[in-house]
C-alpha positions, 0 to 999 in steps of 0.5 A: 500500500503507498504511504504519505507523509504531509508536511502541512502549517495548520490553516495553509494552503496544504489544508487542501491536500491533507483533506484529499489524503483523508479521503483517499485513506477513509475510502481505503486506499492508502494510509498516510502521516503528517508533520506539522510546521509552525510557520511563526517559529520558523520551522519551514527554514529548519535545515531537515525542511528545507532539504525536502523543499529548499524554497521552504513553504508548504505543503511537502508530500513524501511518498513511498510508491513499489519501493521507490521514495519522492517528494513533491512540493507545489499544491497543485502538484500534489492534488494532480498526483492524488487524484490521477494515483487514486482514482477511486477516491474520485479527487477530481472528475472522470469527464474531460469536459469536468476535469478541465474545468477542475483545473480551470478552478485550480490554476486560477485560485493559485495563481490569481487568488493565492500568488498575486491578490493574497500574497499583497495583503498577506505580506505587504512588506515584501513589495515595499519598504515605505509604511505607507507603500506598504498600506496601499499594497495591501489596499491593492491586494484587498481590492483585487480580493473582493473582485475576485470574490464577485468572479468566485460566487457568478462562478459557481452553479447554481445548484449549490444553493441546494446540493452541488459541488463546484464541479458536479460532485466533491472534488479537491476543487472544494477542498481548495475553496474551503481554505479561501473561504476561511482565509477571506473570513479572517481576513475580514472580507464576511463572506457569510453576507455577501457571498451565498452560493460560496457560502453553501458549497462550504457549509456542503464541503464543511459538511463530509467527515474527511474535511472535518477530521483534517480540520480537528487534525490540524486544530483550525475552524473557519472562526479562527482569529487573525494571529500577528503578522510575522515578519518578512522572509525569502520564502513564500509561506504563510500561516493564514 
């Protein structure tokens, strides 16, 4: 049976694929550990951590596959590397015409939504030295959010208001949307007010057992508070 160990930060973006790892090990397919990184300590610039990902941010997937050893690091790189090795776990939709838009959802929340807009209010201090600079980067980064917000919900069909996913059936899509969602709360963009569609796909995904055990693994809920602001470092990570 193929082992994994993730190496997640509580809340991160690696929540999506701690939550694709609990499905696949509650439908009986593989099992899996975990090593949590406290971000605000420092852990992902450890030498032991950066030696699996020396551009220190997570998550990190180790795995053991018919004898051989690997080590993955980008998100979207792990979630492919599920779904595609356990199929039967239904990660992502069998339909080409589904699958693709899958990853339309998944290439623009990590690129658009996380590595541009979320990053500006994240770390402001990474895009200017100047306070106030700093403030109208964040300001800029929080614009960009709430227009991207407004795409997310006209994006979503209409059947999650009753009983769908965002792409027909639970996919990592969910699981990806659930940590923006919980992001865009803490970050106190309200989404439970604005955002009705966004918000019942959450309630559904908040819903299923491997999300909600993931989410007791890691020890966050979608009401956290917002913790201090670390410092600036080289490596993209964060702790939201």
């Amino acid at each position: 049976m193929t082992h994994y160990r993730l190496y997640y930060a509580p809340g991160a973006c690696s929540l999506a694929a701690h939550i694709a790892l609990e499905e696949i090990r509650r439908a009986g397919l593989a099992d899996y550990a975990t090593t949590r990184l406290l971000l605000p300590s420092g852990d992902q610039r450890r030498p032991e951590f950066l030696a699996l990902n020396p551009r220190g941010h997570v998550p990190v997937l180790r795995y053991r596959l018919d004898g051989q050893e690997g080590v993955l690091t980008e998100n979207l790189a792990i979630l492919q590397f599920l779904a595609s090795r356990h199929p039967q776990a239904r990660l992502l939709p069998a339909e080409p015409a589904r699958a693709a838009q899958a990853w339309e959802w998944l290439s623009w929340l990590a690129t658009d939504v996380h590595a541009h807009a979320f990053m500006q209010v994240f770390y402001p201090a990474r895009y200017a030295q100047d306070p106030g600079a700093q403030a109208a980067v964040e300001s800029s980064g929080r614009a960009l959010l709430k227009r991207d917000w407004s795409d997310l919900e006209s994006r979503l069909p209409e059947q999650v208001l009753e009983a769908d996913f965002s792409v027909g059936r639970f996919s990592v899509v969910d699981a990806y949307l659930i940590v923006f969602y919980r992001w865009a709360k803490r970050y106190g963009f309200a989404p439970e007010h604005q955002y009705p569609r966004w918000t019942a796909l959450t309630q559904r995904t908040l819903a299923r057992d491997s999300v909600r055990q993931a989410f007791a693994d890691e020890g966050v809920n979608l009401d956290d508070p917002l913790p201090a602001r670390p410092a600036p470092t080289p490596f993209r990570e964060h702790a939201a």
